[in-house]
C-alpha positions as CSV (number, residue, x, y, z in Angstrom):
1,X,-21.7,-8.4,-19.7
2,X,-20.4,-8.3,-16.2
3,X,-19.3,-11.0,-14.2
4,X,-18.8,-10.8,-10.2
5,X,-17.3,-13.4,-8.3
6,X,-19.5,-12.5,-5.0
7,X,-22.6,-14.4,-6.2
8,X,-21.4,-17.5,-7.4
9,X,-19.6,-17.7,-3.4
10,X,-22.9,-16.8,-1.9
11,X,-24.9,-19.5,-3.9
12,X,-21.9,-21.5,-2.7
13,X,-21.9,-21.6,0.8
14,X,-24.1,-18.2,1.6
15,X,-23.0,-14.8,3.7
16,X,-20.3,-16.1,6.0
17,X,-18.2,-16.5,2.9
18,X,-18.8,-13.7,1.2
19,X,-17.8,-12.1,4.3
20,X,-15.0,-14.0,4.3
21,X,-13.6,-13.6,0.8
22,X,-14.4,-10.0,1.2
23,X,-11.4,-9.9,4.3
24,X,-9.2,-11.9,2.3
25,X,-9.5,-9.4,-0.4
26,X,-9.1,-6.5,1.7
27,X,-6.2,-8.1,3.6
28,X,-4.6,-8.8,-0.2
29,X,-5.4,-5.4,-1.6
30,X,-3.7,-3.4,1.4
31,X,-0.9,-5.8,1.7
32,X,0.2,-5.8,-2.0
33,X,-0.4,-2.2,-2.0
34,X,2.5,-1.8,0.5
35,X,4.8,-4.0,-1.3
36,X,5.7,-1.0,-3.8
37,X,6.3,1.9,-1.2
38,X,8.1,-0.5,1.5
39,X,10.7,-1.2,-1.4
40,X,10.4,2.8,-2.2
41,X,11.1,3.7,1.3
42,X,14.6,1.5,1.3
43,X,15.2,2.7,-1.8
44,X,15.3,6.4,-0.4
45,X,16.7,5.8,2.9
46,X,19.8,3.9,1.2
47,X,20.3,6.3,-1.3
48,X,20.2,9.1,1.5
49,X,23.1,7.3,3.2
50,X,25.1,7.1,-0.1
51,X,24.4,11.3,-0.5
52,X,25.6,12.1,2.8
53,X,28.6,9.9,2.6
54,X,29.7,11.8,-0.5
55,X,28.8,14.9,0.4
56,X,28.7,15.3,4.2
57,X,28.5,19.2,4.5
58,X,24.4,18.7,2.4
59,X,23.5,16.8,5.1
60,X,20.7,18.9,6.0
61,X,19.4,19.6,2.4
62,X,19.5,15.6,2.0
63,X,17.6,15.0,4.7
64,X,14.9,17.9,4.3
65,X,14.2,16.2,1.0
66,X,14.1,12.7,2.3
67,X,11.3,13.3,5.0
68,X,9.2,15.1,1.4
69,X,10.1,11.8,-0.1
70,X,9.3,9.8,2.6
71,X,5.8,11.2,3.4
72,X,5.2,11.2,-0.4
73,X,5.7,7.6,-0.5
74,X,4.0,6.3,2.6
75,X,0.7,7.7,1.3
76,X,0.6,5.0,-1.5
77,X,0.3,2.3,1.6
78,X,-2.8,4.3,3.2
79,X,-4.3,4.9,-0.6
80,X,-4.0,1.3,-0.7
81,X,-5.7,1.1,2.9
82,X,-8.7,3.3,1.6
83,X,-9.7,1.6,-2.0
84,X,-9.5,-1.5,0.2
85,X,-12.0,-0.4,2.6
86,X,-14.2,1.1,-0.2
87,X,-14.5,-1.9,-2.0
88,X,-14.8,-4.0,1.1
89,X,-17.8,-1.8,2.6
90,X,-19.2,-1.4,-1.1
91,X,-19.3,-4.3,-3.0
């Protein structure tokens, strides 16, 4: 049995609030898909400054691999963005 929230808000009060619900969901899905890799991102960044402190002359190296870390966890946020918009469009 599947149950959808969508039509119970339409017999409620019709399109404008399925519309609406449908922004607040993609507004909520993006933002607490961001939550994870803005934590990540300080994470990295604070751990790079503890590396270099130690170990100045790896500077370089420590920074090459922050940027690949960086990037890697910045994607999270616009795979987030996406699903969002592909169940906001879709459903």
């Amino acid at each position: 049995m599947e149950f959808s929230v969508i039509p119970l808000i339409a017999q409620a009060g019709g399109q404008a609030q399925v519309d609406a619900a449908k922004a607040i969901a993609l507004g909520l899905g993006t933002g607490f898909g961001a939550i994870g890799p803005g934590i990540g991102v300080g994470y990295i960044f604070g751990k790079v400054i503890e590396a270099e402190t130690r170990q100045p002359e790896l500077r370089d190296e420590i920074r090459a691999t922050m940027w690949l870390g960086f990037a890697l966890t910045e994607a999270i946020v616009f795979y987030a963005l996406m699903m969002s918009l592909v169940a906001f469009f879709i459903a």
